[in-house]
N, C-alpha and C positions, 0 to 999 in steps of 0.2 A: 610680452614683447615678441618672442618667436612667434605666436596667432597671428598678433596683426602685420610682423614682416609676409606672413602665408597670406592673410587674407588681401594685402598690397598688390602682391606676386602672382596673385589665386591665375590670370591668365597666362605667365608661363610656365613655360615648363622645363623641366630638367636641367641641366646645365645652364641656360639661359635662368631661368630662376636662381642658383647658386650663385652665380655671376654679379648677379643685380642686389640682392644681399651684401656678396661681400664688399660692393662699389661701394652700396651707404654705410656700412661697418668703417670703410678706408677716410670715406668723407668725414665722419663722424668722427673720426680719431684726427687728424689734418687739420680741422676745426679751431682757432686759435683761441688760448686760455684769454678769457679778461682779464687786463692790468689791474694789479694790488697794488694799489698806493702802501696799504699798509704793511705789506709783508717785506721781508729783508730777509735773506738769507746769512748765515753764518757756516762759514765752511772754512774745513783743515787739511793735512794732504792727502785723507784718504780720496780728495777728489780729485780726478786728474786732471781734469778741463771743468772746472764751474758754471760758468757762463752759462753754457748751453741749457742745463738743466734749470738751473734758474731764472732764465726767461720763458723758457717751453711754460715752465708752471705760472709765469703772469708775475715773479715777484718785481718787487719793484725795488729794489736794493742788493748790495753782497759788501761785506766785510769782508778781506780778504788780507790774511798778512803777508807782509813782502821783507826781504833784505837786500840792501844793497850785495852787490856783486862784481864778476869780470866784464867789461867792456859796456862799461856806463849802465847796466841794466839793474834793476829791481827781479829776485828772483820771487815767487810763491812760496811760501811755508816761512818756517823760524830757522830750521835746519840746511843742512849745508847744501849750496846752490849746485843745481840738477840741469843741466845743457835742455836747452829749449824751453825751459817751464820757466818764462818771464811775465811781467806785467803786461808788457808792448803786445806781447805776443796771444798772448789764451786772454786776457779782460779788454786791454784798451782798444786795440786793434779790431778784433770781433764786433765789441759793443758799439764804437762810431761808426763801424761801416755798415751797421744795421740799419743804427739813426740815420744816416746821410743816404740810405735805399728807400728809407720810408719818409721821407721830407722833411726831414730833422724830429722826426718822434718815434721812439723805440716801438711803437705797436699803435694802431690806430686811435684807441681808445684813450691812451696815456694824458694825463691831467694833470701828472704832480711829477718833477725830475725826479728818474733813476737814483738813490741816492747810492755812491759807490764811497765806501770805506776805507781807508787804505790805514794798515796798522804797522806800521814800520817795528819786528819784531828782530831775535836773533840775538845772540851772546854776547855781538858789540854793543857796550849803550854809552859810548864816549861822545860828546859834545861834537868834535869834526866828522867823526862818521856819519851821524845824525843829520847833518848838516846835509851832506853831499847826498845822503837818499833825499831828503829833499830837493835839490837843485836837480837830480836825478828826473823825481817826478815833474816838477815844472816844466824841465826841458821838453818831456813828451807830451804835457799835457797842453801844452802851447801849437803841438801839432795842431789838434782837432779844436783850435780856441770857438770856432762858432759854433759847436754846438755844448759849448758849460756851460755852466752858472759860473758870472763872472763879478767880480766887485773893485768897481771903477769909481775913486774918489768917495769911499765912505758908502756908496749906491748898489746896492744887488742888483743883476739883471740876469733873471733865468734862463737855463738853459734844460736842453734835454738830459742831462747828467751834471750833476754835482757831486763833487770831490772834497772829502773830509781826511784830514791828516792827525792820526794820535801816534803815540808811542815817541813820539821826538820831544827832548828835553827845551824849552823853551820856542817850540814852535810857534804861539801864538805872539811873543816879539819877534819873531821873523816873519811871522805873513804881514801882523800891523804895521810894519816899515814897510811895506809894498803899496804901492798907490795903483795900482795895475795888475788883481791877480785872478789865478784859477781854482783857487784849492782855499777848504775854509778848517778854522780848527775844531775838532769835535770839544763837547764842554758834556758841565753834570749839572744835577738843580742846585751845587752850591755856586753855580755862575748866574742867580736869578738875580737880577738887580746889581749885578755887579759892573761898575763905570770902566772897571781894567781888559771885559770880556763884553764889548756890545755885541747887538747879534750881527751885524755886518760882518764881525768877524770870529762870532760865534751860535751860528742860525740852529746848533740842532741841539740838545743836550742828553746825551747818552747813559741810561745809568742800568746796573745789571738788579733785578728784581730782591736778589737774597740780599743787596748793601742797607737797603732801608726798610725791607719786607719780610715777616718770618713765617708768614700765612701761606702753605703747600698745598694748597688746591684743593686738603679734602672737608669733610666738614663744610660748615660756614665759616665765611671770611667776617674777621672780626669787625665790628662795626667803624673802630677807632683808625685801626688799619684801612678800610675803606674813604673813608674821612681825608685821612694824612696825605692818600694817592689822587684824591680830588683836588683837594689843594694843592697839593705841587705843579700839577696838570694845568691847573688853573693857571696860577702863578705864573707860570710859564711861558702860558699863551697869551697870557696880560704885557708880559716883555717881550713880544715878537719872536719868541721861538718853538721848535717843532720840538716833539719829544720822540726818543725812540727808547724804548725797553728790551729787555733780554736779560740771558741767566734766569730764566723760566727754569724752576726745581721740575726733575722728570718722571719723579715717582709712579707714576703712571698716565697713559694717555687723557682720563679723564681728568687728573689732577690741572693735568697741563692745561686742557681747556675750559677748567674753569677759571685759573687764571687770566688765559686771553680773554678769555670772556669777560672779567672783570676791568683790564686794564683798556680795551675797546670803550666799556660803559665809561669809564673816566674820559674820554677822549684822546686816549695815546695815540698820535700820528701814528707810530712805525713800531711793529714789535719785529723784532731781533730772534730768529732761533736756527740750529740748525735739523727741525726737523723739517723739511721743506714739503714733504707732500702733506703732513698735517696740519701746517701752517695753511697752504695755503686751500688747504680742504675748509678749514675751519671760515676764511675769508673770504670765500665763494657763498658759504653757507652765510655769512655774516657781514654783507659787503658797510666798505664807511662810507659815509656821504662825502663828496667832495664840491665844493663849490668850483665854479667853471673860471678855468685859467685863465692868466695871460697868455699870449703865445709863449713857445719854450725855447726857442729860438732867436737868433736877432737877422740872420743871412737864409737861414732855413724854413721854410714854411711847412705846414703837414699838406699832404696830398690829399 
C-alpha cells in the first residue's frame, strides 16, 4: 500500500507529497459505512451516547432500555435516571433529524427501516407505571410521525424507523385497541401462527439464541439443531414476520462467528449483539440480499 501511495505521488515532493497522502488517508476514513440491514446493536450504560457509533458502523438497528422518569421523559439504562441522558435527547432526536437531512432515509443506501427497540426496563414493573412509559413514548413518537412505520386500520406502512415496545405487561392489548399507531410489540417463534399476535401487530419476533439453542460455535453445529433453526426461520417468514436473533454465547470471537454465520445461512433478518465492530465486520464481509423496497416514507422522499 505504502509503494503504490509513492508511486501515485512519485511527482511530488516533500511536504506536498505528505499532504496528498494524508488528504486520501482523511477521505478514506470520511467514507460512509454501508447500511446493514442485518445488524442491530445491543447496548447498556457503558455507552454514553449510542447512536452515534451505531450508525457510523452502518448498523441498522439499537435496543436500548429506558425508564420512565421526571418531567415526562424516558431515561437510558434500568438504573436511576441521570439528568440529560433521555430517549428524546441521545436516540430520537439525533436519529429523525438525520432522516429528515437525508430525505427521509437514514443513509443513502438504506433499504430496510432502522429497527429501534425500546425496552421499557427498571425496578418498577407495576401495571400503571408501565402504562405511562408507554403514553410517554407515543407522545414523542407522534413528534416525527412521518418518518415511522406506522399501522393505520390493521395496514403497515413503512417508514424510515420502526419502533418496538417489550418489557410492558400487556402491551400488545394496549397497541391492538389503537386503530392509529407508531410503535409495534416485539414477539418470539411461539407467536407463529398465533390469531391473538398478527403481525400487524407483531412484525418482528425476537428470540435470544441460548433459549432454544445449545450449540457454542465450536466444533460442528449439530445437524438437528441446524434443522430446528431452518424451520423456525421458515415458519416465520411463511406468517409474514422478520426474525431477529441474539444472546450469541461469546466464548470466543471465532465461536461467535460461526454462529452468525450459521444464523445468516438460515435466513435471520436481524442478528442482535452487542459487539458492534465485529458484528458489523462480519456483515461487510458477509452482505444479505435485500430485495428493493417500497419507499420508507410517506411525506419524505430520498434525495
Amino acid at each position: 500500500m505504502a509503494q503504490d501511495v509513492a508511486a501515485l505521488l512519485g511527482g511530488v515532493a516533500g511536504v506536498a507529497g505528505v499532504t496528498g497522502a494524508a488528504t486520501l488517508g482523511i477521505a478514506a476514513a470520511r467514507r460512509p459505512r454501508p447500511y446493514l440491514p442485518a445488524g442491530h446493536a445491543v447496548v447498556d450504560e457503558r455507552y454514553g451516547d449510542p447512536l452515534p457509533e451505531v450508525l457510523r458502523r452502518g448498523l441498522a438497528g439499537l435496543t436500548v432500555p429506558v425508564r420512565p422518569g421526571p418531567n415526562g421523559e424516558l431515561f437510558l439504562g434500568a438504573g436511576d435516571p441521570k439528568p440529560g441522558r433521555t430517549l428524546r435527547r441521545l436516540v430520537l432526536s439525533p436519529l429523525f433529524a438525520r432522516a429528515r437531512a437525508r430525505g427521509g432515509r437514514l443513509c443513502r443506501d438504506q433499504r430496510a427501516p432502522f429497527r429501534l427497540v425500546v425496552e421499557v426496563a427498571g425496578p418498577t414493573r407495576d401495571a400503571v407505571a408501565l402504562l405511562r412509559a408507554y403514553r410517554m413514548l407515543d407522545q414523542q413518537l407522534r413528534d416525527h410521525a412521518p418518518l415511522l412505520s406506522r399501522c393505520l386500520d390493521g395496514q403497515i406502512e413503512p417508514g424510515a424507523v420502526t419502533v418496538s415496545v417489550t418489557g410492558i405487561v400487556d402491551v400488545r392489548q394496549l397497541l391492538a385497541g389503537e386503530t392509529d399507531r407508531y410503535a409495534f410489540a416485539d414477539g418470539s417463534f411461539d407467536d407463529i401462527g398465533n390469531p391473538a399476535a398478527p403481525p400487524e401487530l407483531v412484525p418482528m419476533l425476537s428470540e435470544s439464541w441460548t433459549r432454544r439453542f445449545g450449540w457454542d460455535g465450536c466444533e460442528v453445529m449439530p445437524a438437528e439443531e441446524r434443522h430446528h433453526l431452518h424451520g423456525l426461520v421458515a415458519a416465520a417468514h411463511e406468517d409474514d414476520r422478520t426474525v431477529r436473533m441474539g444472546g450469541v454465547p461469546g466464548a470466543t470471537k471465532a465461536a461467535r462467528r460461526a454462529i452468525w454465520q450459521e444464523l445468516l445461512a438460515a435466513g435471520v433478518d436481524v442478528i442482535a449483539d452487542a459487539d458492534l465492530s465485529g458484528l458489523a465486520r462480519q456483515l461487510r464481509r458477509h452482505p444479505v440480499r435485500q430485495d428493493a423496497p417500497p419507499p420508507l416514507t410517506r411525506s419524505a422522499q430520498p434525495a
